[in-house]
C-alpha positions in Angstrom: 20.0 -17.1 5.3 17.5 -19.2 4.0 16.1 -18.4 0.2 12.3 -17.8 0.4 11.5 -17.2 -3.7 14.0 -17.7 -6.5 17.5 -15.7 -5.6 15.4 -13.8 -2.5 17.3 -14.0 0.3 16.4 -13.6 4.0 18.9 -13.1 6.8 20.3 -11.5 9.4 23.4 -9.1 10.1 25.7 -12.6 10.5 24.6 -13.8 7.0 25.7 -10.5 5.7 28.9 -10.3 7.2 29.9 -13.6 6.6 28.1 -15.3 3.4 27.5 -12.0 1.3 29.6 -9.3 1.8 32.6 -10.2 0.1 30.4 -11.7 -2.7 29.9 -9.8 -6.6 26.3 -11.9 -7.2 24.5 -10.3 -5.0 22.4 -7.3 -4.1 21.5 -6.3 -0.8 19.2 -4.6 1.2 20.2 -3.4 4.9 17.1 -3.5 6.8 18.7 -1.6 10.0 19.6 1.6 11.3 22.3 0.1 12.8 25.4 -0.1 11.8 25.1 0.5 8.2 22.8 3.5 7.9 25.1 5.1 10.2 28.2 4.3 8.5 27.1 5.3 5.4 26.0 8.6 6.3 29.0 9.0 8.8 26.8 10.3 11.4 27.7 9.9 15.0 24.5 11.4 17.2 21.2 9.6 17.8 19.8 9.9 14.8 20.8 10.7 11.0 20.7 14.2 10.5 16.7 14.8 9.7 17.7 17.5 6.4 20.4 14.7 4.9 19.4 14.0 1.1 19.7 10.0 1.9 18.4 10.3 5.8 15.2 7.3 5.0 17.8 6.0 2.6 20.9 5.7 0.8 22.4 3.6 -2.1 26.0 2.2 -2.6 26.2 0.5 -5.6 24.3 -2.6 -5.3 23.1 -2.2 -2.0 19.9 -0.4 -0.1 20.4 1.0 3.5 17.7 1.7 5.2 17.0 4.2 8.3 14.7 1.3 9.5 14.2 0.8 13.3 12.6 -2.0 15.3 9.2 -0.2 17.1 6.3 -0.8 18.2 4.7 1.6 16.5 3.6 1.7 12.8 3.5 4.8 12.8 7.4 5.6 12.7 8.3 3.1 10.0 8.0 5.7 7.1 5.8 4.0 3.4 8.8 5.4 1.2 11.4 3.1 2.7 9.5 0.1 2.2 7.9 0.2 -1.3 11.7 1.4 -2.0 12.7 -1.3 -0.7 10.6 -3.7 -2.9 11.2 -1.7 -6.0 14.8 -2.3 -5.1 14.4 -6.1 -4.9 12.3 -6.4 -7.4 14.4 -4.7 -9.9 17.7 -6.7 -8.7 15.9 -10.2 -9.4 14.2 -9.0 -12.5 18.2 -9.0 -13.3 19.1 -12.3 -12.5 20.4 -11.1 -9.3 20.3 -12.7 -6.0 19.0 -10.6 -3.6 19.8 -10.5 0.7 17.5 -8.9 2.7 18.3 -8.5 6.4 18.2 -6.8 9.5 20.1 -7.4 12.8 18.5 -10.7 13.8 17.2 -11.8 10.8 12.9 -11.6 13.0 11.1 -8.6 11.7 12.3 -5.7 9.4 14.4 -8.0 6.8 11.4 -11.1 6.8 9.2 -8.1 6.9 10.4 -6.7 3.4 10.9 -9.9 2.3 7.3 -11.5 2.9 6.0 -9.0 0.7 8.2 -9.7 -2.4 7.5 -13.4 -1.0 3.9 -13.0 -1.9 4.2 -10.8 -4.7 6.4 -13.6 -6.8 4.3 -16.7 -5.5 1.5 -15.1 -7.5 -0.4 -15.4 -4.0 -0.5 -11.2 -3.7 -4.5 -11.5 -3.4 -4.2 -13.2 -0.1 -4.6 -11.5 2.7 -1.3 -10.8 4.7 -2.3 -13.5 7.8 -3.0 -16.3 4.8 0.4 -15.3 3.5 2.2 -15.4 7.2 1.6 -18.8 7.7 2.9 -19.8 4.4 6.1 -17.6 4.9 6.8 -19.0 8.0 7.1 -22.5 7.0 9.6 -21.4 4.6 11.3 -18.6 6.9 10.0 -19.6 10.5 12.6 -17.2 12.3 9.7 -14.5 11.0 8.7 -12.8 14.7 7.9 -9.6 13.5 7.8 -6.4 15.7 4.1 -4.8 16.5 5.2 -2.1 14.5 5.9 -4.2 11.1 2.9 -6.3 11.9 0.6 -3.7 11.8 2.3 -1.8 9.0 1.8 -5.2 6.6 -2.0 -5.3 8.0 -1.9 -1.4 7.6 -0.6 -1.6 4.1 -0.7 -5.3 2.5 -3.1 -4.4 -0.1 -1.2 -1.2 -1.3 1.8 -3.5 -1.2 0.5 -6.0 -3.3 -0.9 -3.5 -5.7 1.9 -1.2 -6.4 
């Protein structure tokens, strides 16, 4: 879990279990399908159920959960769950509340989410997303993203940086 802006967190599912989830001073956001989308919804097939009100996302309390897979394509990783996402993050630290964002390995979907808000509060949001990579990684260099979350921050940065 390394802290990439002031009380932004990046991590993986380890850092969660262990460092955050018994904690009261922070917000999280669950950057993975599995386990905690499932668990939250209680489903038990391959996927959440497609007409569930919370099937992108649900929200317990202080934390995000995410229907957010690993793919290679950019395609299936859906807008609404990331700028959510940010929204979500930004509006915890804008409380003076320190913020986790992970996936399972702590490589693509959590550094993913958390590059953006990275450039967003470095006042470096009119870079381009490369520019901003390299900077990210020498502050998070477990950042290995997926071709899927690659191309959705090339796809998207400028939107991202703009909302």
């Amino acid at each position: 879990m390394i802290e990439v802006a002031k009380n932004l967190f990046v991590g993986n599912q380890n850092d969660y279990e262990n460092l955050v989830k018994s904690r009261n001073d922070f917000s999280v956001v669950h950057a993975c399908k599995e386990p905690y989308h499932r668990k939250a919804l209680g489903y038990s097939g391959r996927g959440a159920p497609k007409n569930h009100p919370e099937y992108l996302i649900a929200r317990r309390g202080s934390r995000l959960i995410l229907n957010l897979i690993d793919v290679d394509d950019s395609n299936y990783i859906p807008k609404e769950i990331i700028f959510k996402a940010v929204n979500f993050i930004e509006e915890e630290l804008s409380h003076a509340k320190k913020v986790l964002v992970h996936c399972n390995q702590g490589e693509s979907r959590g550094p993913g989410i958390g590059i953006i808000c990275f450039a967003r509060s470095k006042a470096i949001s009119d870079f381009p997303y490369n520019s901003v990579r390299k900077e990210f990684e020498k502050v998070y260099p477990m950042y290995n993203p997926s071709l899927g979350i690659n191309r959705f921050l090339e796809l998207y940065w400028k939107e991202l940086m703009e909302m």
